[in-house]
Every structure is written in structure tokens, then in C-alpha cells.
DOKOL-784939 format. One line per 10 residues: number of its first residue (from 1); their letters; for each residue x, y, z of C-alpha. Coordinates in nm, 3 decimals, always signed. Last residue first. Example, Ala and Ser with C-alpha at 12.3 -4.5 7.8 and 13.67 -1.06 7.14 Angstrom:
<recs>
2> SA> +1.367 -0.106 +0.714; +1.230 -0.450 +0.780 .
</recs>
This chain:
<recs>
160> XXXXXXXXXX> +3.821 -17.502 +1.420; +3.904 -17.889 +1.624; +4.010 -17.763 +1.966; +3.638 -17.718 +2.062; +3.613 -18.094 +1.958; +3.893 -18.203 +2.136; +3.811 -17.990 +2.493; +3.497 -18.138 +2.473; +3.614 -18.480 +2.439; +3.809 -18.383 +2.788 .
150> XXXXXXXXXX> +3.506 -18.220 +2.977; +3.277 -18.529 +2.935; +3.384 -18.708 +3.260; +3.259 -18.357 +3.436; +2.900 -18.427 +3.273; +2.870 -18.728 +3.501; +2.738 -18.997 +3.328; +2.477 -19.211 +3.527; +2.250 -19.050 +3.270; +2.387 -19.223 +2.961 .
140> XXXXXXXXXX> +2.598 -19.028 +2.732; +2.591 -19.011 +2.355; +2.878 -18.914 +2.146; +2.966 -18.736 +1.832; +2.614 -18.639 +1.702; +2.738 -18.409 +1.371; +2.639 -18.061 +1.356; +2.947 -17.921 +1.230; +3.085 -17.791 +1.528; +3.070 -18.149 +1.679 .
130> XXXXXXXXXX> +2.756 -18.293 +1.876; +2.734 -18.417 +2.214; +2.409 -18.611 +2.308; +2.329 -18.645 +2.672; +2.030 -18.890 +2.881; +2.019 -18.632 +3.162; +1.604 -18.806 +3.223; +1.543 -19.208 +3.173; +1.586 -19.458 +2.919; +1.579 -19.216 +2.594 .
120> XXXXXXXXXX> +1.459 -19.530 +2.327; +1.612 -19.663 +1.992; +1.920 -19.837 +2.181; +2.207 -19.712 +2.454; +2.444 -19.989 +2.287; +2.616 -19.664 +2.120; +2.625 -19.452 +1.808; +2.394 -19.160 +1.782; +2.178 -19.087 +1.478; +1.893 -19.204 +1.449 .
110> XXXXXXXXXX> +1.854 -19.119 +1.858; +1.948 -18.734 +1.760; +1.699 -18.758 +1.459; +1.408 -18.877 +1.711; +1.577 -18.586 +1.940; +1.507 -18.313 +1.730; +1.149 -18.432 +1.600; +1.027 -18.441 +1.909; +0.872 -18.725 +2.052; +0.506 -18.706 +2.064 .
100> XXXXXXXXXX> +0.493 -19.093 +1.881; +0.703 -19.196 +2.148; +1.017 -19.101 +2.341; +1.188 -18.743 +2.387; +0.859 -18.565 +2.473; +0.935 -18.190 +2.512; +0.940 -17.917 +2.763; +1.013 -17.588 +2.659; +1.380 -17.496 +2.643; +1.631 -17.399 +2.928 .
90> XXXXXXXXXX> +1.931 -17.185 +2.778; +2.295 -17.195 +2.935; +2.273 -16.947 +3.296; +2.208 -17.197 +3.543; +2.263 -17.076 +3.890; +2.179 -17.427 +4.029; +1.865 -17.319 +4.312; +1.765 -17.004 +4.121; +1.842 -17.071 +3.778; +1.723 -17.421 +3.771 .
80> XXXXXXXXXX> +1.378 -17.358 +3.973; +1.309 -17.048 +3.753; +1.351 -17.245 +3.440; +1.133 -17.502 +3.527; +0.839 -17.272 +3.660; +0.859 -17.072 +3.351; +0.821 -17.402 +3.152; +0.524 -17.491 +3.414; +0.541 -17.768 +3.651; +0.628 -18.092 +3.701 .
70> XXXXXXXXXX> +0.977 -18.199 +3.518; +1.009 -18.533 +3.729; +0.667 -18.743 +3.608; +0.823 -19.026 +3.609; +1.013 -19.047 +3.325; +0.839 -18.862 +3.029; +0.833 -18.529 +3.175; +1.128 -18.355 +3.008; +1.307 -18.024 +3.002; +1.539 -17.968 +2.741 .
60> XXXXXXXXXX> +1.834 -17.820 +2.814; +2.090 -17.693 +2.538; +2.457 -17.643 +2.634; +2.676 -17.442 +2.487; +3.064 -17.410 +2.353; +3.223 -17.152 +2.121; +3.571 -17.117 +2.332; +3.382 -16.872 +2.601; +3.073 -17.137 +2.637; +3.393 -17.347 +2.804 .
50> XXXXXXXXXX> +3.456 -17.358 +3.165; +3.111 -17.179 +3.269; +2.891 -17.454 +3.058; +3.088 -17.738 +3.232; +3.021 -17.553 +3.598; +2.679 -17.478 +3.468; +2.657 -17.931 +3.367; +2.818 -18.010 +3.737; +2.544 -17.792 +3.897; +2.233 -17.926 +3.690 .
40> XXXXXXXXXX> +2.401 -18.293 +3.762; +2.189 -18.242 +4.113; +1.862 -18.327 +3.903; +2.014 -18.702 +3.857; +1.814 -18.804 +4.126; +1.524 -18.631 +3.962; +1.320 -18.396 +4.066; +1.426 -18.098 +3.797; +1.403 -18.318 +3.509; +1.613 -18.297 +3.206 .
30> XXXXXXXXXX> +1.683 -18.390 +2.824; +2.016 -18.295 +2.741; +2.169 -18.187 +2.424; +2.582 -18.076 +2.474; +2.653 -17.846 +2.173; +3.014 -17.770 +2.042; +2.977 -17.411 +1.842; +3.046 -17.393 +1.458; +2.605 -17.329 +1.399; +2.428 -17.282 +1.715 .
20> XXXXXXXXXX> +2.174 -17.000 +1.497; +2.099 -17.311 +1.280; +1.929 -17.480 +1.559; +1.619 -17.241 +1.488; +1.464 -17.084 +1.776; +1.114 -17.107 +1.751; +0.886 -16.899 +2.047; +0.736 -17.080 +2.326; +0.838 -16.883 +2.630; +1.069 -17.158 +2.739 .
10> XXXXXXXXXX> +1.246 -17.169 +2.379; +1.081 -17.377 +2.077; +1.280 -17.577 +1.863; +1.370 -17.552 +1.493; +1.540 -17.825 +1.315; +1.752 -17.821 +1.010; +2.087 -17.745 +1.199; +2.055 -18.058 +1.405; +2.200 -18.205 +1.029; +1.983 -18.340 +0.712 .
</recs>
């Protein structure tokens, strides 16, 4: 089993199937758009902008769980992060990342990630980054920066 075998849904609500990401470096990220951490939006475009050229994207998932930070529709979501952070790497639905709701993508990403970070998502911009080959590499607490990523990127985009 690999992120490949899952299928999410997009904003609208239609599947996309993680196999279409196949040989490109992902960065996963589960994210609220009233957050303290809602400002990383900016540093994770200006990540997205350095490298989707070299077979790199990032996949936002929207996320309610902590707080109640994602309000709003999944049109509403989207809107707010293209308009006020210029976003232009794909905004999912919303999902559950903890709990029996979780979604099935990110119970396999927390099987499957090394770290002291345990079972459970602790709060929203918790960040997975996964190889061309579908493998988790890293996860990232929120207080990480997505700029102090930018150098294991470089790595695994290196790697063909």
C-alpha cells in the first residue's frame, strides 16, 4: 500500500486519485484559515512557486478539528486562500485528520511517518513530505516553517 492507493475528494467534491501525483515530491498539510499558523499559507505558495516546475506540489487539506479554524464552506476556504495568500497549489475538501472520521489518507500518513510527533495530528499545518515514490519521508510539526523544508526538498526533487 503507498499514498498512491488513495483517492481524495477536491473542493468541489469530486475523487481525485493520488495516483495522478505519481514521481512528483508532495508536501501534505492539513490547514486552517484562522489559525496562528494561517500566515504559513504565504511561506508554503512561495515554496510551491520555487519548485512545482522541477515535479513538486503541495496538497492542502483543510481541517476543522482544532478549534474550529477552517469555518466555512470548501468554496469559502479556497476563496479566502487564493485571494488573501495568492495560493495557486490545490485546496481539497475538508477532512477529519484525527478520530474515527479521520481520513483514510492521513491515518496511513500517521502509520507511517517517523518521528516523536505520536499517533495523533496535534494541531492545524501539521506536514508530511513524501518522496517521488510515494514514500512519507518526513513529518513536520506546525511550528515548522515551510521555508526550513526547502533544502530536503531540493534532495528529493534531485533524486529522478
Amino acid at each position: 500500500m503507498s499514498i498512491y492507493d488513495f483517492t481524495v475528494k477536491d473542493s468541489k467534491g469530486n475523487d481525485v486519485p493520488l495516483s495522478n501525483y505519481k514521481e512528483k515530491v508532495l508536501l501534505i498539510v492539513n490547514t486552517a484559515t484562522a489559525c496562528g499558523f494561517t500566515p504559513q499559507y504565504k511561506d508554503l505558495q512561495d515554496l510551491y512557486l520555487q519548485y512545482k516546475d522541477q515535479g513538486f506540489e503541495i496538497l492542502d487539506f483543510p481541517c476543522n478539528q482544532f478549534g474550529k479554524q477552517a469555518p466555512g464552506t470548501n468554496d469559502e476556504i479556497t476563496s479566502f486562500c487564493e485571494m488573501k495568500y495568492k495560493t495557486t497549489f490545490t485546496t481539497f475538501g475538508k477532512i477529519e485528520v484525527n478520530g474515527d472520521n479521520a481520513d483514510p489518507l492521513y491515518k496511513y500518513l500517521k502509520q507511517n511517518s517517523k518521528g516523536i510527533l505520536g499517533d495523533s495530528i496535534k494541531w492545524n499545518f501539521t506536514k508530511f513530505l513524501i518522496d517521488r515514490e510515494g514514500n512519507v519521508i518526513e513529518r513536520y510539526a506546525p511550528i515548522t516553517n515551510p521555508s526550513k523544508i526547502a533544502g530536503t526538498i531540493e534532495k528529493l526533487l534531485a533524486k529522478q
